[in-house]
C-alpha positions in Angstrom: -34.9 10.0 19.9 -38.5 9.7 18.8 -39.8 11.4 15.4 -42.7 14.0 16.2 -44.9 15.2 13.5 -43.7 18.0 11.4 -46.1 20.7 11.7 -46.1 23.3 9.3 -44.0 25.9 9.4 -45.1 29.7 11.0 -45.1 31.8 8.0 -42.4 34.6 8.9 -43.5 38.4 9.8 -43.2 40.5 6.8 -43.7 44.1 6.6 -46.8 43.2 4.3 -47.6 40.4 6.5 -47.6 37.9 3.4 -47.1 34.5 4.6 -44.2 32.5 2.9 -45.2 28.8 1.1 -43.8 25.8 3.2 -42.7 23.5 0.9 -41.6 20.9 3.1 -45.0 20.8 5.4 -45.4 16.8 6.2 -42.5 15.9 4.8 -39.5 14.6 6.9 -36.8 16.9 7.7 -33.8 17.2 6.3 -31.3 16.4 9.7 -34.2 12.6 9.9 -33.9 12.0 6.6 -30.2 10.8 6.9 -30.6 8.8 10.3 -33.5 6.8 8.9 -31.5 6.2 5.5 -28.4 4.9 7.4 -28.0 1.1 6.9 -26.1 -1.2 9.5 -23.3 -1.5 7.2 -23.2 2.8 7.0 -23.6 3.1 10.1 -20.4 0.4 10.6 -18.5 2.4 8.0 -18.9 5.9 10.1 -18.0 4.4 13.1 -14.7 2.8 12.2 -13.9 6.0 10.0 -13.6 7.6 13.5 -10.7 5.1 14.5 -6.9 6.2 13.0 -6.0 2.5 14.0 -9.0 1.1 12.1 -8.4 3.0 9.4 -4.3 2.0 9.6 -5.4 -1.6 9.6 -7.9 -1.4 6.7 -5.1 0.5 4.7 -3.1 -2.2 5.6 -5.0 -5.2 4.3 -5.9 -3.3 1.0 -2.0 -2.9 0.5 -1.5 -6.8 1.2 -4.7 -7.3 -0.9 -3.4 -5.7 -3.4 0.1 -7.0 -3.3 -1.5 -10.8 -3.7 -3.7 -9.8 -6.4 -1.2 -7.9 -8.6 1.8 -10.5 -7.7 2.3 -11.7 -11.4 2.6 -7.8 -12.7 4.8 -7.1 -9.8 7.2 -9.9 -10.1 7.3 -8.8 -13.7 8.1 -5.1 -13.4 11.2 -6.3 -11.3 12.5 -8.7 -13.6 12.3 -11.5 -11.8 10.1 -14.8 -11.4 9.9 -17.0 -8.1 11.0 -20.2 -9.6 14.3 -19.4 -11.5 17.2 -20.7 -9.6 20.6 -19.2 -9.3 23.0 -21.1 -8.1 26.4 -20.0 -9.4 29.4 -19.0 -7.4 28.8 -15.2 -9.0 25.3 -15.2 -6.8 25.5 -17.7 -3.8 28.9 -18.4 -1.7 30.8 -21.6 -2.6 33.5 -21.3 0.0 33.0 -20.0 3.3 29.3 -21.0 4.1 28.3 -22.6 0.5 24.4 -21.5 -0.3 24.0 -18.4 1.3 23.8 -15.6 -1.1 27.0 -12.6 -1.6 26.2 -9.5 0.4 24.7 -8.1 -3.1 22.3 -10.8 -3.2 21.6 -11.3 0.8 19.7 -7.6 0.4 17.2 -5.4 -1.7 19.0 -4.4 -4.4 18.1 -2.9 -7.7 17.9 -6.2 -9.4 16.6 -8.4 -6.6 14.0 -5.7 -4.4 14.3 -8.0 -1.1 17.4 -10.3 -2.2 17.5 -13.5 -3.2 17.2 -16.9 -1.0 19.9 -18.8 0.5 20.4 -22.6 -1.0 18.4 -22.1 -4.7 19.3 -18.1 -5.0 15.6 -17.2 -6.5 14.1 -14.3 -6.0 13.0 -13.6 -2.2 10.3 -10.6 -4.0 8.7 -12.5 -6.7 8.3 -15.6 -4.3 7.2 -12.9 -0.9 4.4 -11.9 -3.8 3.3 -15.2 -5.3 3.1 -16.1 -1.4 1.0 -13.7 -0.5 -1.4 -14.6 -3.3 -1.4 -18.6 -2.0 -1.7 -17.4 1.8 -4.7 -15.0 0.9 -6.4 -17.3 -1.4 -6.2 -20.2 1.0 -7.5 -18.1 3.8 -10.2 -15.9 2.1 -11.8 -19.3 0.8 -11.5 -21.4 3.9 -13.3 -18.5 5.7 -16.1 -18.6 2.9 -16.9 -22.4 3.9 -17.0 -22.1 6.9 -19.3 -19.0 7.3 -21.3 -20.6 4.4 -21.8 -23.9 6.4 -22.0 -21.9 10.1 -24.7 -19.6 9.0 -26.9 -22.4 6.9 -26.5 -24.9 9.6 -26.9 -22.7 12.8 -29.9 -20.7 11.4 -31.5 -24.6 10.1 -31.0 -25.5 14.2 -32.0 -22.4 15.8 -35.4 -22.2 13.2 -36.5 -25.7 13.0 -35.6 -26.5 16.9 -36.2 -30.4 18.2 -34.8 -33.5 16.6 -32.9 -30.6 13.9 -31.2 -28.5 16.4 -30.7 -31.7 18.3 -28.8 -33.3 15.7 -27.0 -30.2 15.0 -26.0 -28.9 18.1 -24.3 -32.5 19.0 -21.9 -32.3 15.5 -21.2 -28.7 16.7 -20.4 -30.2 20.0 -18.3 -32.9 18.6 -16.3 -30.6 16.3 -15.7 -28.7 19.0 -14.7 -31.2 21.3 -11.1 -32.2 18.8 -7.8 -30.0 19.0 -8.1 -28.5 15.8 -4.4 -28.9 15.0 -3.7 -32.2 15.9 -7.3 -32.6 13.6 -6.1 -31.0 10.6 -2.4 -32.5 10.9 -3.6 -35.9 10.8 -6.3 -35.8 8.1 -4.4 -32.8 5.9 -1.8 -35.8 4.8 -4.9 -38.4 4.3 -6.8 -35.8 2.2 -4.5 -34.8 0.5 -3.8 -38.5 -1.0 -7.1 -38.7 -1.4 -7.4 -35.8 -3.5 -3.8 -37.0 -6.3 -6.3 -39.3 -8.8 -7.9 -36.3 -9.0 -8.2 -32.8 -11.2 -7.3 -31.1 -7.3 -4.0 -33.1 -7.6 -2.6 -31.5 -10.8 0.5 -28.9 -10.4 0.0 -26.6 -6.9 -4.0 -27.1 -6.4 -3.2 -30.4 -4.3 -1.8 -28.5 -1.1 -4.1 -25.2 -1.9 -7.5 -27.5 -2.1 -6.6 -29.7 0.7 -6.1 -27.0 3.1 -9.4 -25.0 2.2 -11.4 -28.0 2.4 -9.7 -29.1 6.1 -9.8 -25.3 7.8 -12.9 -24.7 5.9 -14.8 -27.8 7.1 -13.4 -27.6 10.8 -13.9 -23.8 11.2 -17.6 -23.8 10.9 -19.0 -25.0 14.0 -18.4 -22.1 16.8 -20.1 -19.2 14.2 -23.1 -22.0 14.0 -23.4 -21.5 17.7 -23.2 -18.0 17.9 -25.8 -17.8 14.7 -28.4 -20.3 16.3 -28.6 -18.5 19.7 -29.6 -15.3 17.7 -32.0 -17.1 15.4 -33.9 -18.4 18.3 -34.7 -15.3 19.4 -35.6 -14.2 15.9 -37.6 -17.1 15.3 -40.2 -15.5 18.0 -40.1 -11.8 16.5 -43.3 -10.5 14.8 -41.4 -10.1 11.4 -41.2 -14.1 11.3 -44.7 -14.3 12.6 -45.9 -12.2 9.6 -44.0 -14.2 7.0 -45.7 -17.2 8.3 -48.8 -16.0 7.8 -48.4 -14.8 4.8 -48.0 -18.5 3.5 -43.5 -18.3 3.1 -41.7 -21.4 2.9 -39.0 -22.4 6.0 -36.6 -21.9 3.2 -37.9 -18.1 2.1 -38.1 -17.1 5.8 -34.6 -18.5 6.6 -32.7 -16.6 3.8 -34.8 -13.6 3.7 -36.1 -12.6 7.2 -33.3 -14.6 9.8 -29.8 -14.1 7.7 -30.0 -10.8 6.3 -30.7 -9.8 10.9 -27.3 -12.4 11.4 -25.1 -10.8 9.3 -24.0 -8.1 11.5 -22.4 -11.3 13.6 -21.4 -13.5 10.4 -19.4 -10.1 9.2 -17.4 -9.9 12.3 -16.6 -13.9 12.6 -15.5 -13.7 9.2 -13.1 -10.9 9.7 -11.7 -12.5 12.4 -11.4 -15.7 11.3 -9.2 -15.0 8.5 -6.1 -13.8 10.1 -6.7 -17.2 12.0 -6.6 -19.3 8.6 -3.6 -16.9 7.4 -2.2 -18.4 10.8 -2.8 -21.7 10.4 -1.8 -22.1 6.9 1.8 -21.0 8.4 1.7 -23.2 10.5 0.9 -26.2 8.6 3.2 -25.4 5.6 5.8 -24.5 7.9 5.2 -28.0 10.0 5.5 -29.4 6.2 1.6 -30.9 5.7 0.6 -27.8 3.7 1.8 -26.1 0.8 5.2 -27.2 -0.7 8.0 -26.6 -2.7 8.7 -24.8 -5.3 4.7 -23.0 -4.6 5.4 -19.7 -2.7 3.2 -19.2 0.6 4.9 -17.3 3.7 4.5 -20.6 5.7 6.6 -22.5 3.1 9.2 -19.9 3.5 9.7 -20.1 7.0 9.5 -24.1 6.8 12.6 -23.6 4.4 14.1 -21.3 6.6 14.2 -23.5 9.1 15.0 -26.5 7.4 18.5 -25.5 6.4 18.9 -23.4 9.2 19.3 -20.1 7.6 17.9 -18.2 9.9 21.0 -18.6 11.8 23.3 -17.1 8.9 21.1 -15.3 6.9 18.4 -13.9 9.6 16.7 -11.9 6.4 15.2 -14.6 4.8 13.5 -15.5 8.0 12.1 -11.9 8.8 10.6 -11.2 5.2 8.0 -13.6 5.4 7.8 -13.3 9.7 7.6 -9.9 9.4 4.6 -10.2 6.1 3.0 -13.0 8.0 2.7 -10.6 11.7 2.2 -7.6 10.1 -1.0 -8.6 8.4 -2.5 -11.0 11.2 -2.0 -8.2 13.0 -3.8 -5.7 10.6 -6.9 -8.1 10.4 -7.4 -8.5 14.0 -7.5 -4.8 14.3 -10.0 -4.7 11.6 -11.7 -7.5 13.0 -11.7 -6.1 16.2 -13.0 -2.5 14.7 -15.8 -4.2 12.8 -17.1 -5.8 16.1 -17.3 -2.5 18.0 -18.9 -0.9 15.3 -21.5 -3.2 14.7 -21.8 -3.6 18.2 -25.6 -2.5 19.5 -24.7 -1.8 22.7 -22.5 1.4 21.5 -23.6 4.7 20.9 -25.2 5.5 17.8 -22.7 6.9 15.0 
């Protein structure tokens, strides 16, 4: 919809014919005014407010947010820590099958709120909280390097073009090219001795740093592709052409005029790729190359349920952290999926 002028306004037919003031002659209406305010991230926000399973999922990954974040006060309102072991016949069975916890334990309770764990009897709530936190962390920083390094390096290739985009767009390639977890299962182990002379291989930082670096570092290089085919359309656009001749510097133009017009795309890779570290985290802790015990994660738990075959006799350790882990991969990739209709310019305006 094209803006047309505002005109003034007819002054209204009075029985003395006086005409009204128009305060508002050549100034933009009021129903404009809030169209032309909207930002891309408003107009985002309306649009996703208009889905109940948007809206589900975001209330979803604020609870688990929130969970992580207040893990240490939660853990402490119960009573309960997730490193205290309880291994006395009063708590786990020393007969029949010896580890697995008494049917008070085995379940929420009033002193346990999800039970306690079969083999070491600590708390399965204080650890499920704690884990969260790791599994969050891990993820939420992983994603930050690699939209960091996609967005730098695919708006340097798609701006500079030749020998820069050359050089570039091969290492893309070459990422690419490797299975990412056969990649990250062979160097996680090598990094991760790497890292033990250092201050990253004091307490639990040693798994956490290892696997931010590896998903962080091998994650970048498909939003890189995505971001250079839009900058080298930008590249050409009169906006660029203006800051040019105004006398900007490559670097000025790059993180003022190209990224802020990316970020629509970097916004939806990142939501989507952090159910996909979440995932992967599992999967390498539960494979045993990432986090370990005693540090909580969810893929840590199922690797221990696994391990000692629990699952078989005490199916409830195993579905806590399954049912944590699906329940908010699942939540993000709604979101995700949300967030990329929303900010999608073929829709319909909001």
């Amino acid at each position: 919809m094209t803006d047309s002028p505002v005109l003034p306004a007819r002054p209204p037919s009075g029985a003395d014919g006086d005409a009204v003031p128009n305060s508002s002659a050549g100034e933009p209406t009021s129903a404009s005014a809030p169209m032309a305010a909207r930002s891309l991230l408003g107009t985002a926000w309306l649009r996703v407010r208009r889905s109940r399973i948007a809206l589900a999922a975001l209330a979803v990954v604020v609870l688990m947010v929130l969970f992580a974040v207040f893990a240490p006060l939660l853990s402490a309102l119960e009573g309960q820590d997730p490193y205290t072991t309880r291994t006395s016949p009063d708590v786990l069975d020393d007969y029949g099958t010896p580890g697995l916890p008494l049917s008070y334990y085995r379940y929420p309770s009033a002193d346990h709120w999800l039970g306690v764990e079969p083999g070491l009897g600590r708390d399965l709530f204080a650890r499920m909280a704690h884990g969260a936190q790791v599994s969050l962390v891990i993820a939420l920083l992983a994603t930050v390097v690699s939209v960091v390094l996609g967005t730098v390096l695919g708006a340097a290739a798609g701006y500079f073009g030749g020998k820069v985009d050359m050089v570039i767009s091969r290492v893309m390639d070459l990422f690419l090219a490797f299975p990412h977890l056969l990649l990250v299962l062979s160097l996680t182990p090598i990094l991760q001795s790497r890292l033990g002379d250092t201050a990253l291989g004091e307490g639990s930082l040693l798994p956490i740093a290892s696997l931010v670096i590896i998903l962080g570092f091998f994650g970048w290089a498909y939003l890189a592709r995505v971001v250079r085919g839009q900058v080298l359309s930008l590249r050409e656009q009169e906006f660029v052409e203006a800051a040019r001749a105004y006398g900007a510097s490559h670097r000025s133009i790059i993180l003022k005029q190209i990224v802020p017009n990316v970020m629509g795309v970097v916004l939806v890779y990142a939501t989507m790729m952090i159910p996909t570290n979440i995932t992967a985290e599992a999967a390498l802790s539960f494979l045993g190359v990432g986090v370990k015990d005693p540090t909580p994660s969810w893929g840590q738990m199922l690797n221990a349920a696994q391990a000692g075959n629990w699952y078989l006799t005490d199916p409830w350790f195993l579905a806590v952290p399954a049912g944590a882990l699906v329940i908010t991969v699942l939540a993000f990739n709604l979101l995700g999926d949300a967030v990329r209709d929303a900010l999608d310019p073929r829709s319909s305006r909001g």
